[in-house]
N, C-alpha and C positions, 0 to 999 in steps of 0.2 A: 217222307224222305227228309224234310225240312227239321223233321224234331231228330232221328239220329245224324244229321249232321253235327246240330248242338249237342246231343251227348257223347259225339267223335270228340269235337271240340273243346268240351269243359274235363272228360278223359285225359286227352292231352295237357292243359293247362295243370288239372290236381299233378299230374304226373312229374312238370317240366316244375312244378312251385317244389316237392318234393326233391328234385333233384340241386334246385338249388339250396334250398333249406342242408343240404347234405354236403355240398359241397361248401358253402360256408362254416359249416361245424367243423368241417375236416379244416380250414383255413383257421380257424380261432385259434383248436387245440394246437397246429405249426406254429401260431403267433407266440400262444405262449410257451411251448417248449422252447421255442425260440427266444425266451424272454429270457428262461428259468438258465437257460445256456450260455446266456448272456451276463449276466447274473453272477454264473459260477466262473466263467471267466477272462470276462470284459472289464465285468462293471465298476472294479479297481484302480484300473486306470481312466478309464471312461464313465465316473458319474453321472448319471442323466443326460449323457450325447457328450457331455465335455472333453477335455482329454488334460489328462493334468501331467505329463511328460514333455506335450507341446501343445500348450492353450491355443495357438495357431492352428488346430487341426481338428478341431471339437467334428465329431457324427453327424452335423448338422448337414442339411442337404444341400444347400450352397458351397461351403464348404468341403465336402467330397468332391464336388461339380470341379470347384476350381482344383483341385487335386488329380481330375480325371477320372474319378472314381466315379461312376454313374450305373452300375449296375451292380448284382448279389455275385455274379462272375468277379467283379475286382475286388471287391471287399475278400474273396477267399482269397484271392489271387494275392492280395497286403497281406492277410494271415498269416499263408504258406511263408510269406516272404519280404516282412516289412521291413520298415525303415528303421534308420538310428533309435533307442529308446523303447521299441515296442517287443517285447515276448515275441518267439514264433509259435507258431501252434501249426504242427505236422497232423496229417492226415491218422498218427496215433492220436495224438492229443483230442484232437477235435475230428470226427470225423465227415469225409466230404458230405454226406447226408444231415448231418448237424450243422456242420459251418454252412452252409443252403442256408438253415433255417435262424441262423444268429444275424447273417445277413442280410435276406430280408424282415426277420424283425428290426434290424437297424434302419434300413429304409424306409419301414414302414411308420415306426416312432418317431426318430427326431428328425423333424421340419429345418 
C-alpha cells in the first residue's frame, strides 16, 4: 500500500512539473510576442521604458504607479485613449488580445 501511494505521488508530481513547464512556455512565447508588438509600435516613442514626448512619463513602474496606471487594464485603457502627444491605437490598430500582451510585457520589463 505504502509503495503505490508513492507511485500515486511521484505520478502526480511528473504530471503537475509538466504542467507547469507548459504553462510557462506558453508565458514566454506572450512575453515576447508581446515584445515583438511592442517593438512595432511603441518602441519609437518609448525606448527602453522612456518616453521621449514626455521624459516625465517614462514605462517605468513607479512612474505608471504615480500616473495611476497599475495594471495591463490601464495601459489598454491609455492606448484606447491617451493623453496629449501620444498616438492612439484602436482596437483596429492593435488588437484587445495584442494590446493584453504589449501590456503586460510593459509591466513585465521596465522596473
Amino acid at each position: 500500500m505504502k509503495h503505490s501511494i508513492a507511485v500515486v505521488a511521484a505520478v502526480v508530481a511528473v504530471g503537475l512539473s509538466f504542467g507547469v513547464a507548459s504553462a510557462k512556455g506558453k508565458g514566454d512565447k506572450d512575453l515576447k510576442r508581446g515584445e515583438e508588438l511592442f517593438k512595432q509600435h511603441c518602441a519609437v516613442c518609448h525606448p527602453e521604458g522612456g518616453n521621449i514626448v514626455n521624459p516625465q512619463k517614462p514605462l517605468g513602474k513607479e512612474s505608471l504607479k504615480a500616473n495611476k496606471i497599475t495594471s495591463w487594464k490601464d495601459i489598454v485603457k491609455t492606448m484606447r485613449n491617451p493623453g496629449p502627444g501620444m498616438s492612439t491605437f484602436d482596437a483596429k490598430a492593435i488588437p484587445d488580445k495584442d494590446a493584453k500582451l504589449v501590456a503586460e510585457y510593459i509591466l513585465k520589463t521596465f522596473k
